[in-house]
KOLKOLTOR-584523 format. One line per field, with one value per residue (C-alpha): x, y, z; chain; residue number from 0. Coordinates in steps of 0.001 Angstrom, whole numbers. Example, Ala and Ser with C-alpha at 12.3 -4.5 7.8 and 13.67 -1.06 7.14 Angstrom:
2
u = c(12300 13670)
v = c(-4500 -1060)
w = c(7800 7140)
chain = c(A A)
n = c(0 1)
//
This chain:
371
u = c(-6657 -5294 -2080 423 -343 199 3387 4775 3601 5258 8708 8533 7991 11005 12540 13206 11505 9907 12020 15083 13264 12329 15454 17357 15866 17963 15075 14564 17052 15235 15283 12800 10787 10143 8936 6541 4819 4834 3441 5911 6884 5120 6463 5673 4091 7639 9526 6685 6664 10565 10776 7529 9716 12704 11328 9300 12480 14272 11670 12194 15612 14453 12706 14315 17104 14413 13712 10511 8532 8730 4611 3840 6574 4280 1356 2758 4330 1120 -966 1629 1571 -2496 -2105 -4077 -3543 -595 -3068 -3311 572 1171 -984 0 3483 2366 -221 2422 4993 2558 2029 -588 -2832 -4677 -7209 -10007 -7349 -6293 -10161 -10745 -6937 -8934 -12343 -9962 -7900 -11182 -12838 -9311 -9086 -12957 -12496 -9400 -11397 -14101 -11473 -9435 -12848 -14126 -16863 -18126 -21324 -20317 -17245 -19571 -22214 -19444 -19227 -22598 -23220 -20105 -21929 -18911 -19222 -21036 -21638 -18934 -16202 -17170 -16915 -14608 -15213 -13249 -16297 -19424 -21444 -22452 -20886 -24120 -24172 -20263 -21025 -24038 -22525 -20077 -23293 -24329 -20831 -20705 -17006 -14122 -13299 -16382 -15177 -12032 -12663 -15414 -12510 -10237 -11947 -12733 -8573 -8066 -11205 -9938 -6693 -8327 -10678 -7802 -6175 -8897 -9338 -6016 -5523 -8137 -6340 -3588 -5217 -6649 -3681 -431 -2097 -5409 -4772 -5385 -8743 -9725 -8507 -7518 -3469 -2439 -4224 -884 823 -817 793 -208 1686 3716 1780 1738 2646 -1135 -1910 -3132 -1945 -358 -1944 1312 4823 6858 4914 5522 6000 4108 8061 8899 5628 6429 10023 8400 5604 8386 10573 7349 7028 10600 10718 6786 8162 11365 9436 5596 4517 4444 6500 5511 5863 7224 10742 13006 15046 18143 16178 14302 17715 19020 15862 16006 19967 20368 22737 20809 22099 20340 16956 17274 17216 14758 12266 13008 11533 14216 13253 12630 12115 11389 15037 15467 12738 14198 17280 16300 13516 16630 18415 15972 15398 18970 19416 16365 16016 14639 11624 11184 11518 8390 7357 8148 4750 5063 1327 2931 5473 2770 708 3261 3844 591 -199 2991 2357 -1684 -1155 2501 3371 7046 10036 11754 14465 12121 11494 7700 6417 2931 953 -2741 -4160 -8062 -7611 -7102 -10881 -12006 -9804 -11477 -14927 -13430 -12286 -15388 -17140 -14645 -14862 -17645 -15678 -12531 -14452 -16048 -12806 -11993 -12336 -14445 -14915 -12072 -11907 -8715 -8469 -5228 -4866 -2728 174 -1328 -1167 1928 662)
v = c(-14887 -12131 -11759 -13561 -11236 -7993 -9036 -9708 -6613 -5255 -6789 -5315 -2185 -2194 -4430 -6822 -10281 -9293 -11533 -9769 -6480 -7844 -9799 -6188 -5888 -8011 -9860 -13006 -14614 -14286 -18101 -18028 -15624 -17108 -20086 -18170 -16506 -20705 -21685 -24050 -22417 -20269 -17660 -17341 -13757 -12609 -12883 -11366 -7982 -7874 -7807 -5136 -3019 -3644 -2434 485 1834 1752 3405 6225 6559 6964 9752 11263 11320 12850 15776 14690 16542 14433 14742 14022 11093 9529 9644 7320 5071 4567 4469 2072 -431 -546 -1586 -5388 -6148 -6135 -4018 -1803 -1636 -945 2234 3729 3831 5868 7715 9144 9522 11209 13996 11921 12573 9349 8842 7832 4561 3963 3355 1321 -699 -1887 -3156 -5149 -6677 -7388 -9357 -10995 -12335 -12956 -15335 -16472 -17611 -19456 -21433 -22629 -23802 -25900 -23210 -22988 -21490 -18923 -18199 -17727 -15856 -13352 -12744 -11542 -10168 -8249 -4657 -2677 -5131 -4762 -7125 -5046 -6807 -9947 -8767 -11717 -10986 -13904 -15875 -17471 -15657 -12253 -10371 -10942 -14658 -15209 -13742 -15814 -18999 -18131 -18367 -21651 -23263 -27039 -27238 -25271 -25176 -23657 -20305 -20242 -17898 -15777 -14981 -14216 -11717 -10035 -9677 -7847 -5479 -4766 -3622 -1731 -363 447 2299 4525 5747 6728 8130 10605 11303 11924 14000 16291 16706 16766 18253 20485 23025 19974 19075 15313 12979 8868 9713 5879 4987 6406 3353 478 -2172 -1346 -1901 692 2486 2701 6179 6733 6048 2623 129 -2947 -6206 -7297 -6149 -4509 -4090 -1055 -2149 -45 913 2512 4370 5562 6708 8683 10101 11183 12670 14662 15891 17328 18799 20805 21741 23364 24981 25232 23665 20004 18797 18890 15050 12397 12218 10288 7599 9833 12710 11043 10061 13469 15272 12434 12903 8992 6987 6044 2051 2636 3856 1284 -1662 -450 610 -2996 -4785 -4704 -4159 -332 -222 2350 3350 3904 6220 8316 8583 8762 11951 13509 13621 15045 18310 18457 21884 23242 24579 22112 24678 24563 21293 19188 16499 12800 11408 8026 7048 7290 4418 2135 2081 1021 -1607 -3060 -2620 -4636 -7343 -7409 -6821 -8442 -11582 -14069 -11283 -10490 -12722 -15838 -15407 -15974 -11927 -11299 -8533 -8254 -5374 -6166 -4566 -828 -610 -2077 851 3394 2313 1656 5321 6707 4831 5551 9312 10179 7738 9590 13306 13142 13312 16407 20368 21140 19869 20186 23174 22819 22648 21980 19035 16343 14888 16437 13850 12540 9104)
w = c(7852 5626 8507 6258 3058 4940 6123 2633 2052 4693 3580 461 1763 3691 1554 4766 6317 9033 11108 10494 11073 14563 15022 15473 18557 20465 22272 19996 16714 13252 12566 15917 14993 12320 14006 15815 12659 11427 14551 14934 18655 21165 22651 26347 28000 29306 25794 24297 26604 26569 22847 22737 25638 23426 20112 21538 23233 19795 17830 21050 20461 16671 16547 19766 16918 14126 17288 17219 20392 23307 23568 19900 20191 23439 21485 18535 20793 22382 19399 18197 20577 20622 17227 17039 13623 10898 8445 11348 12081 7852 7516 10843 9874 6936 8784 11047 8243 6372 9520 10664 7738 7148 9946 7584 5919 9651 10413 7655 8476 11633 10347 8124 10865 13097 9747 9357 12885 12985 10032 11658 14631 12839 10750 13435 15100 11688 11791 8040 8567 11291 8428 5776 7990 8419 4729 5177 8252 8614 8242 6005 3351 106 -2750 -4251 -2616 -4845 -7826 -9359 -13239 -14567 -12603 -13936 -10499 -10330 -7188 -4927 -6011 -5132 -2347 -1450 -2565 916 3069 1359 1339 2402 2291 2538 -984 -1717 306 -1910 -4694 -2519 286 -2920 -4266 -607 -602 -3813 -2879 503 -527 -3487 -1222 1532 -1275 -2623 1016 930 -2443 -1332 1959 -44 -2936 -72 2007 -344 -3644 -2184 -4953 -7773 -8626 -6907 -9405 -8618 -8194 -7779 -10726 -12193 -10786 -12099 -14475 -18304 -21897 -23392 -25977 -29710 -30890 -31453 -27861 -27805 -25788 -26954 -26078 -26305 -25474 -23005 -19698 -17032 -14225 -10724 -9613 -13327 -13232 -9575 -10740 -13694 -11469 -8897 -11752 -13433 -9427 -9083 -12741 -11389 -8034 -10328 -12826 -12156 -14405 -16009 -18685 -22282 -22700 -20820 -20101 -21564 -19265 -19487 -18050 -15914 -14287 -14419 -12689 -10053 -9386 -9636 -12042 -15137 -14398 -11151 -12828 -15358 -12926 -10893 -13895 -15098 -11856 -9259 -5724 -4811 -1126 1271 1653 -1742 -2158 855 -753 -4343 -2535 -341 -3850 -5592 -3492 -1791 -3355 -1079 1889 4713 4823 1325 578 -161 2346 1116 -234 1148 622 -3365 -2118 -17 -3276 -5262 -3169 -2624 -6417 -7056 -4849 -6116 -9662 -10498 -10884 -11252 -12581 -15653 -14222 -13799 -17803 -15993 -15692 -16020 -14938 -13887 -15533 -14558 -11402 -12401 -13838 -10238 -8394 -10093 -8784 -5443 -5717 -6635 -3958 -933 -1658 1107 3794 3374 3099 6277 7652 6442 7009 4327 196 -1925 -4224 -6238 -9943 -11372 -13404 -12053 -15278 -17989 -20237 -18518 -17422)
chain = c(A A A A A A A A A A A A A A A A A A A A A A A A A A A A A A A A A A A A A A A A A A A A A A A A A A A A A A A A A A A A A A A A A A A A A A A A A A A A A A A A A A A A A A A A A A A A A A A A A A A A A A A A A A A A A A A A A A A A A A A A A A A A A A A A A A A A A A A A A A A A A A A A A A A A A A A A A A A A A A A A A A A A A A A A A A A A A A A A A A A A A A A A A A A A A A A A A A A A A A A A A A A A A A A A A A A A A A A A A A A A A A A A A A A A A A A A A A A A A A A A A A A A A A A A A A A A A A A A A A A A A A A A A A A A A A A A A A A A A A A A A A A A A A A A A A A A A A A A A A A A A A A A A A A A A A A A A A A A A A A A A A A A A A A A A A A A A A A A A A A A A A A A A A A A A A A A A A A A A A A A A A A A A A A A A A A)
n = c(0 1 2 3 4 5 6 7 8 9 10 11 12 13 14 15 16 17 18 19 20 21 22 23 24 25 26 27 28 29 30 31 32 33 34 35 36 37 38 39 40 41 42 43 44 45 46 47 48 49 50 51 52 53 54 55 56 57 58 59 60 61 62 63 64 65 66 67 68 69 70 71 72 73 74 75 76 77 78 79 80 81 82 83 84 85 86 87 88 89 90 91 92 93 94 95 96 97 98 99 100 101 102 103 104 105 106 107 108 109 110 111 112 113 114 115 116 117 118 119 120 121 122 123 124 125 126 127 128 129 130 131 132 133 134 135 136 137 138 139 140 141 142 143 144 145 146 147 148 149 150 151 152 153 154 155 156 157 158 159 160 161 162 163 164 165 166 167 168 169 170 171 172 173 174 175 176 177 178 179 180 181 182 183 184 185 186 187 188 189 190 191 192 193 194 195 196 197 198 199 200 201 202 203 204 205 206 207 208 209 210 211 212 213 214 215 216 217 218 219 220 221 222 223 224 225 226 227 228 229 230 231 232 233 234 235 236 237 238 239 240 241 242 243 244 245 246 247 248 249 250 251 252 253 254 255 256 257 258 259 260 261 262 263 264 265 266 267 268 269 270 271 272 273 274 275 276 277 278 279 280 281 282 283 284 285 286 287 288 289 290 291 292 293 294 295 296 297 298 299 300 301 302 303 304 305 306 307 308 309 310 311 312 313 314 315 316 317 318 319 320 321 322 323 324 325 326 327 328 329 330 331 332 333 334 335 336 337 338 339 340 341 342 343 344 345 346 347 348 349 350 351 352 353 354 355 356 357 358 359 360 361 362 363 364 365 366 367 368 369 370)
//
């Protein structure tokens, strides 16, 4: 059911269709792969295995290239490939690019992939009630994930208007709202994971609310209602910059940078900067190399580890929260959905501290006044 929207987010992430991704395996063309994720053909057991063998050996040869440790490297592969959803597959690339320091997202990745195929199921068997039932019954879901507030109904009425449907379209906006608080609720998990692992010495603060779409401000703080928006990617590229000028200095900037130092402390060309802060693409390569850049000048033992939970957020905000392109002359942004992170933050902080070693103590403030 929600299969189709993690892939896109997927390919924005690496900035790829997942066809072509899976096409470079050498087991099955893009154009039919692509008819497989239509349904338009079915691939039979034996293509299926060879292109699983095919892409596990290459992710192998991978890391055996990264010098991964042969028993670490077994572990992934096989955690890998008992992956049974695409929600699943997203956060454990980050969970084991992130030194396998988001167990607590990666638990909460599969509920959502077992609700997705669940709902799945009853659709493709003209199963209403059992769909709606599941809306309901399903026992990690709260009234919380229906809170539509553009909607007449109260979050526990949207919700029970599911149970009651008589038609399809009546499930419409109740299964919308579920997607946006899923992914808000998939990113507050992480956030903390993130918070506790990267930053321990910082006081617990909601890091990717950093990255969603506002208005640039008047000089006495306020945001426009109007005006130029900023976009998840520019506020990633300023976070990142603020990063490299506090791992330089120890301490924060006085005020935010300007674009032409925001270029320089990144060690990109300000054209660069300027078309990605203005909406182009930034995809997972980029941020590697715009990261490598940044902290070529230190030693691989001193260098910080690349916060790619800070580059999954972005994405998923963008894709949640942005919508058409400057280029379309159709760009709007969603800005609703940053008030609704903060409660999901709030609420996912138990989930994601019981799985860690003890509370967090730290109590440095995170971009003092900087976002």
């Amino acid at each position: 059911m929600f299969e189709p929207y993690f892939v896109s987010v997927i390919e924005r992430f690496y900035g790829k269709k997942l066809s072509a991704i899976v096409a470079q395996a050498g087991v099955v063309s893009e154009r039919a792969f692509r008819s497989w994720l239509d349904g338009t053909a079915q691939p039979d057991d034996r293509r299926q295995e060879a292109l699983r063998t095919r892409m596990r050996q290459q992710v192998r040869t991978h890391l055996e290239e990264l010098e991964w440790p042969e028993a670490l490297l077994d572990v992934y592969i096989a955690e890998m490939g008992a992956s049974t959803g695409v929600c699943e597959a997203l956060i454990h690339i980050v969970h084991w690019r992130f030194d396998q320091g988001c167990p607590a997202t990666l638990e909460l990745s599969r509920h959502i992939d077992e609700l997705s195929q669940n709902l799945a199921q009853r659709r493709k068997a003209d199963d209403l009630k059992g769909f709606g039932r599941l809306l309901f019954d399903t026992e990690w879901l709260s009234d919380d994930h229906f809170n539509y507030p553009e909607h007449e109904l109260d979050p526990a009425a949207l919700r029970a208007s599911a149970a009651a449907a008589s038609a399809w379209s009546d499930v419409t906006v109740p299964l919308a709202a579920l997607l946006v608080h899923v992914q808000l609720q998939l990113l507050a998990t992480l956030d903390h994971e993130f918070g506790a692992r990267y930053m321990p010495t910082f006081a617990p603060t909601p890091v990717f609310l950093g990255l969603f779409p506002d208005r640039v401000k008047r000089k006495e703080g306020v945001p426009r209602s109007r005006g130029e928006a900023r976009l998840p990617a520019k506020r990633l590229l300023h976070m990142l910059a603020c990063m490299r000028y506090f791992k330089n200095r120890g301490r924060w900037p006085s005020k935010s940078p300007s674009v032409d130092d925001t270029a320089k402390w990144m060690d990109v060309l300000p054209s660069d900067l300027s078309k990605w802060r203005m909406g182009r693409r930034f995809t997972l390569d980029d941020f590697e190399g715009v990261w490598d850049r940044m902290f070529k000048d230190y030693s691989e033992r001193s260098r910080p580890g690349e916060p790619i939970p800070l580059m999954l957020a972005m994405v998923v905000i963008t894709r949640l929260c942005v919508l058409g392109s400057r280029e379309g002359k159709n760009l709007s942004v969603v800005l609703s959905a940053a008030a609704l992170y903060v409660d999901w933050w709030g609420r996912q902080r138990a989930f994601a501290d019981a799985h860690f070693n003890g509370s967090r103590t730290g109590t440095e403030v995170w971009m003092p006044g900087l976002l």
